[in-house]
MARKOL-683906 format. One record per atom (N, C-alpha, C): residue number from 0; atom name; x, y, z. Coordinates in nm, 2 decimals. Layout:
N
resi | name | east | north | up
NUM | CA | X | Y | Z .
...
***
This chain:
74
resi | name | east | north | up
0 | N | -1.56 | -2.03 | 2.21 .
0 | CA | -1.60 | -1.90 | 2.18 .
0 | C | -1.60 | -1.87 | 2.03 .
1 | N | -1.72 | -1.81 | 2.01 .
1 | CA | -1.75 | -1.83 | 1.86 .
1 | C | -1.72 | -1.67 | 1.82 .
2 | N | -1.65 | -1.61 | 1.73 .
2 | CA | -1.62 | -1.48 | 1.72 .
2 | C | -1.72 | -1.46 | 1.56 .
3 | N | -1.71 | -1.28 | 1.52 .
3 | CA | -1.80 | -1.27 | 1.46 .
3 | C | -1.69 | -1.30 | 1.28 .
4 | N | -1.60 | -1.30 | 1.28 .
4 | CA | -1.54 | -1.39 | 1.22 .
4 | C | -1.52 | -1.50 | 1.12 .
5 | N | -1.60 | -1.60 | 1.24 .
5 | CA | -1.62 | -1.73 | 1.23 .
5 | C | -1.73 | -1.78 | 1.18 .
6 | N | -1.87 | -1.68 | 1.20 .
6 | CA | -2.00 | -1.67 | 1.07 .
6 | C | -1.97 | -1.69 | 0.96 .
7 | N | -2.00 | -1.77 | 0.89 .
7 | CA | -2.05 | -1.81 | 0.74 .
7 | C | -2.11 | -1.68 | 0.67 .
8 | N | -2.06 | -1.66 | 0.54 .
8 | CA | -2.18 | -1.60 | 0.46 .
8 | C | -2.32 | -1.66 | 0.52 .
9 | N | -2.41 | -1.48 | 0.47 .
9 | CA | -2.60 | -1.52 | 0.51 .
9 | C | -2.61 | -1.58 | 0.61 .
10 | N | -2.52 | -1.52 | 0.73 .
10 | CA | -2.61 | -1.54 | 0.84 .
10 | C | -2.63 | -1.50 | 0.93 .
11 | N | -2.72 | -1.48 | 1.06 .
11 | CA | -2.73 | -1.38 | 1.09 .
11 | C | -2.66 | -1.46 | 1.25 .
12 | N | -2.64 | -1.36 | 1.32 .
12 | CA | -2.56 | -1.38 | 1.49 .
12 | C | -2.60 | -1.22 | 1.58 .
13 | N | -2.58 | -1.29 | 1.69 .
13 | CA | -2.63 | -1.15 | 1.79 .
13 | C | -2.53 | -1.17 | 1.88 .
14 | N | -2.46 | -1.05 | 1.91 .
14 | CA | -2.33 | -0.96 | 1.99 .
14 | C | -2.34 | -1.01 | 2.12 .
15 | N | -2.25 | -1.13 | 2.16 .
15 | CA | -2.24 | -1.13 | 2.34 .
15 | C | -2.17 | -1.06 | 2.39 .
16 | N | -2.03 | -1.04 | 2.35 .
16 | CA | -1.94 | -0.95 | 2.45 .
16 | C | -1.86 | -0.88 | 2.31 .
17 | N | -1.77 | -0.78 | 2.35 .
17 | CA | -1.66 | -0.72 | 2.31 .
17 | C | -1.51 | -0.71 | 2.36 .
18 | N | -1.44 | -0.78 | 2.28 .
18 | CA | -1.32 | -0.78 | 2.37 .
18 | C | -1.24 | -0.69 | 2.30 .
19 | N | -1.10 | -0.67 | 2.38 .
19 | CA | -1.04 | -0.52 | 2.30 .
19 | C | -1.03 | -0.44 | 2.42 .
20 | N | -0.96 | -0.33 | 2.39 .
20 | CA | -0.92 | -0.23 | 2.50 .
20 | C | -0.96 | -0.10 | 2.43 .
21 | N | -0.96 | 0.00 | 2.49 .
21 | CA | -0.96 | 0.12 | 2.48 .
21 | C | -0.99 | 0.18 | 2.34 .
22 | N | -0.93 | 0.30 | 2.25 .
22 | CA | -1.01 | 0.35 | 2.18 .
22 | C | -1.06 | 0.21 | 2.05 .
23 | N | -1.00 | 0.11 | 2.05 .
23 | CA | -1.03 | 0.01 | 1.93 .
23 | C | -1.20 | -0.04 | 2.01 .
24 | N | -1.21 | -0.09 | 2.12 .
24 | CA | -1.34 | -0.11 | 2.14 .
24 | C | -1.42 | 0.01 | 2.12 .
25 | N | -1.42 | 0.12 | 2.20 .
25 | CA | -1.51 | 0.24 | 2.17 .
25 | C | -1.55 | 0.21 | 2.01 .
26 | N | -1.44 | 0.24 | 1.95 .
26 | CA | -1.49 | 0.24 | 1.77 .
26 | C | -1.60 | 0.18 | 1.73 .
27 | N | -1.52 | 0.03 | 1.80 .
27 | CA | -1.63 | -0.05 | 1.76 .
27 | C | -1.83 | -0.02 | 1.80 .
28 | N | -1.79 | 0.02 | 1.92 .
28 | CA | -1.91 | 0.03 | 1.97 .
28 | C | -1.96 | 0.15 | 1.90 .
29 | N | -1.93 | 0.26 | 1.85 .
29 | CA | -1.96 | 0.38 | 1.79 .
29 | C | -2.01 | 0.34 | 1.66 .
30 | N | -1.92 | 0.23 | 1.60 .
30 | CA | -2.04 | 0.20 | 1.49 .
30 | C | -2.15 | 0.12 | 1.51 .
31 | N | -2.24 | 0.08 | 1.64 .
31 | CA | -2.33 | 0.05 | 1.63 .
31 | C | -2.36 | -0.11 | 1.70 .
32 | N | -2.20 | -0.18 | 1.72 .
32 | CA | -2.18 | -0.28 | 1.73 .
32 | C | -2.20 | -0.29 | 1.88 .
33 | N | -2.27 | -0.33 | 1.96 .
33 | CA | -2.27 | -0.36 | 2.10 .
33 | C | -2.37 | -0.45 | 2.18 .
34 | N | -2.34 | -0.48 | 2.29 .
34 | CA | -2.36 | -0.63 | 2.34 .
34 | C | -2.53 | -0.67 | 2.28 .
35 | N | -2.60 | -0.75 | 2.24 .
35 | CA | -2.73 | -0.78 | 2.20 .
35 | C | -2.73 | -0.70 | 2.06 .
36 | N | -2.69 | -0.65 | 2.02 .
36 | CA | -2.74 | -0.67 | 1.87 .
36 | C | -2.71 | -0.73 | 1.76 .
37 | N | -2.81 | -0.76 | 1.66 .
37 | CA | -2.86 | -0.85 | 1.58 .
37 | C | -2.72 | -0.80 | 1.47 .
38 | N | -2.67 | -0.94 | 1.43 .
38 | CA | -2.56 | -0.86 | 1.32 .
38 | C | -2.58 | -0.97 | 1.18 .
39 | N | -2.59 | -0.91 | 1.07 .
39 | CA | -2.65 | -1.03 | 0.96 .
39 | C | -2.48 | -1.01 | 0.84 .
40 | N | -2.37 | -1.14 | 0.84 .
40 | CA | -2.27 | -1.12 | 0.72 .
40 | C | -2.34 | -1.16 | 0.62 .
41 | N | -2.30 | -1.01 | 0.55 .
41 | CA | -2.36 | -1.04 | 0.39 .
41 | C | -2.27 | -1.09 | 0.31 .
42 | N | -2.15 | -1.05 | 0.32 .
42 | CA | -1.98 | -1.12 | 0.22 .
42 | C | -1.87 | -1.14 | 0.33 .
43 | N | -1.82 | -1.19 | 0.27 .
43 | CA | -1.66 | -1.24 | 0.32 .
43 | C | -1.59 | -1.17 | 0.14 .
44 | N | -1.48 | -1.11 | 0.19 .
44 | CA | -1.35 | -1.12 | 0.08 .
44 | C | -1.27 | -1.20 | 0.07 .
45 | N | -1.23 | -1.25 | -0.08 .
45 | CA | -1.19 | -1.39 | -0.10 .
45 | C | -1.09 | -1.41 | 0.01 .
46 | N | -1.01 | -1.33 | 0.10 .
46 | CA | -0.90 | -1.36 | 0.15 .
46 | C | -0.95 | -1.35 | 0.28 .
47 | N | -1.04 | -1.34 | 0.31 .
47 | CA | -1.11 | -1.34 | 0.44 .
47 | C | -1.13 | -1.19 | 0.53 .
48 | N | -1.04 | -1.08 | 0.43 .
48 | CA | -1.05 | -0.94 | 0.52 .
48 | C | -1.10 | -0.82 | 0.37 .
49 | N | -1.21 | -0.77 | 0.42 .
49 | CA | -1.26 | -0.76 | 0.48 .
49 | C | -1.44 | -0.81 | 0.49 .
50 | N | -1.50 | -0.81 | 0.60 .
50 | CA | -1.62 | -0.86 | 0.62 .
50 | C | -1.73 | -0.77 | 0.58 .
51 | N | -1.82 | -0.79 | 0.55 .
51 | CA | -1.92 | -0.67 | 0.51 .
51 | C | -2.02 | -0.75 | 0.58 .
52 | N | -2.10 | -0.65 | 0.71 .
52 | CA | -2.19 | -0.70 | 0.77 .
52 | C | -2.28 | -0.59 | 0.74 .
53 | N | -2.46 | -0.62 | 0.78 .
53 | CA | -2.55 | -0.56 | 0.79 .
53 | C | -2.56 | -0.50 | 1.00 .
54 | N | -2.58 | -0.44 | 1.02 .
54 | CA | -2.61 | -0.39 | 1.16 .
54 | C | -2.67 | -0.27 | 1.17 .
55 | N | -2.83 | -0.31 | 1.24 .
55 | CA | -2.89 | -0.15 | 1.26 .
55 | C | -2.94 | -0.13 | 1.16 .
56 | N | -2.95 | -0.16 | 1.05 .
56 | CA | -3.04 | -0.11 | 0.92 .
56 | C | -2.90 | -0.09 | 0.80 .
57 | N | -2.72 | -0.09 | 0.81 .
57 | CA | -2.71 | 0.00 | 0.76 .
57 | C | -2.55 | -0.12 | 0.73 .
58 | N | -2.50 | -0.09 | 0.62 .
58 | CA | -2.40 | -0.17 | 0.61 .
58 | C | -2.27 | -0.09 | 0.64 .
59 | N | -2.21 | -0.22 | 0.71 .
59 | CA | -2.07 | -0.20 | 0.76 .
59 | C | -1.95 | -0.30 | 0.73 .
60 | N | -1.82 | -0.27 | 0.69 .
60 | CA | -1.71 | -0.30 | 0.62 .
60 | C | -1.63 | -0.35 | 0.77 .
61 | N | -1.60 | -0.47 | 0.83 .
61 | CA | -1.49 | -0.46 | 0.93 .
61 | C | -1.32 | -0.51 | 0.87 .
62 | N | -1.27 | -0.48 | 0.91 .
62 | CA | -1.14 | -0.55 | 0.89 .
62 | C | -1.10 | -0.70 | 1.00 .
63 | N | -1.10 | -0.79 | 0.93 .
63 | CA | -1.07 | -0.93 | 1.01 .
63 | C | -1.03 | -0.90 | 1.16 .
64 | N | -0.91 | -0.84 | 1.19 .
64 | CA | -0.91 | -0.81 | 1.30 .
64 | C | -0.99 | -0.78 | 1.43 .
65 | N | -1.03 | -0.70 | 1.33 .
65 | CA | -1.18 | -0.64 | 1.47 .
65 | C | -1.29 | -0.70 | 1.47 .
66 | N | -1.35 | -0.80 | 1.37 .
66 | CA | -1.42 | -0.88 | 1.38 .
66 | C | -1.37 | -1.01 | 1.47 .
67 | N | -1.29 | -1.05 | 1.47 .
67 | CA | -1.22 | -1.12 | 1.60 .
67 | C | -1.24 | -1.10 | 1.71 .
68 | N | -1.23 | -0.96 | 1.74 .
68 | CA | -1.29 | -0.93 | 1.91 .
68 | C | -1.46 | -0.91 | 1.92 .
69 | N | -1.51 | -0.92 | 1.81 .
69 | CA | -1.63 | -0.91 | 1.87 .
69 | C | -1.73 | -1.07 | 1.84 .
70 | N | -1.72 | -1.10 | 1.95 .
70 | CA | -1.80 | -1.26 | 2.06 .
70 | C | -1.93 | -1.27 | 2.01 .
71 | N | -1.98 | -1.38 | 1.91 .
71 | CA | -2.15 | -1.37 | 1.92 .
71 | C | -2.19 | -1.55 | 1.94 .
72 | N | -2.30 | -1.52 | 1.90 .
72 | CA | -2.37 | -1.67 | 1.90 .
72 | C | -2.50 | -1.68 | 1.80 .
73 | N | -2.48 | -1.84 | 1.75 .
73 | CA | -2.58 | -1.79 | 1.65 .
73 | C | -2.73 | -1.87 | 1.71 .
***
């Protein structure tokens, strides 16, 4: 299982599942994040937190953590 994470800088992956419970999934899904969409990492921080992805047109900052629960494939 390949998490969103685990993407390389400049590249792009699309959303298979979301794992997580309760209001931390919702969140996630409220920002836009949910099963089939297209998600492009623009940076990693040197320390690996936080992620800066493109999704939906619009850029989003995750914290390592919650990029862990969300499952894609490239």
């Amino acid at each position: 299982m390949e998490t969103l994470r685990d993407v390389p800088c400049k590249t792009s992956a699309k959303v298979v599942k979301l794992h997580g419970e309760g209001a931390v999934k919702r969140r996630i899904m409220d920002m836009g994040i949910t099963k089939g969409t297209e998600v492009y990492v623009r940076k990693v921080a040197p320390l690996g937190d936080p992620v800066e992805v493109t999704v939906r047109g619009y850029e989003l900052s995750l914290r390592k953590e919650d990029a862990q629960m969300i499952e894609v494939e490239r």
